[in-house]
C-alpha positions, 0 to 999 in steps of 0.5 A: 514534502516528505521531508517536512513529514518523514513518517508519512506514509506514502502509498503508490499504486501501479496498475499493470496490463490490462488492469487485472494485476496491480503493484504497489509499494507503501513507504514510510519517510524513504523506507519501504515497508509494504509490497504488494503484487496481486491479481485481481479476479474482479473489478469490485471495488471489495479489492481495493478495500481488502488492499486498504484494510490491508495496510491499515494493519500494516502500519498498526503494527509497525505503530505497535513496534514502537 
């Protein structure tokens, strides 16, 4: 699939031991331009909207570059 869109971005994300850490990695096309690696001190789903926002900016940026 990401041949037929090579600027799509594609994020991974790896949950890690007991779901209190996650991994992830944010890829555009083949490159890889956004790690992450955090521990979680709750299960709020506030996290995982700080993580999107996140990369949200991330790729705004990398628009911006451009």
């Amino acid at each position: 699939m990401t041949e037929d869109y090579p600027d799509l971005p594609i994020l991974t994300l790896t949950s890690i031991t007991d779901a209190n850490m996650y991994k992830g990695f944010l890829y555009l096309g083949s490159r890889e331009i956004f790690f992450f690696d955090r521990t979680r001190k709750s299960q709020s789903p506030t996290d995982i909207c700080q993580l999107l926002v996140g990369v949200m900016f991330t790729l705004n940026d990398l628009r911006n570059r451009d």
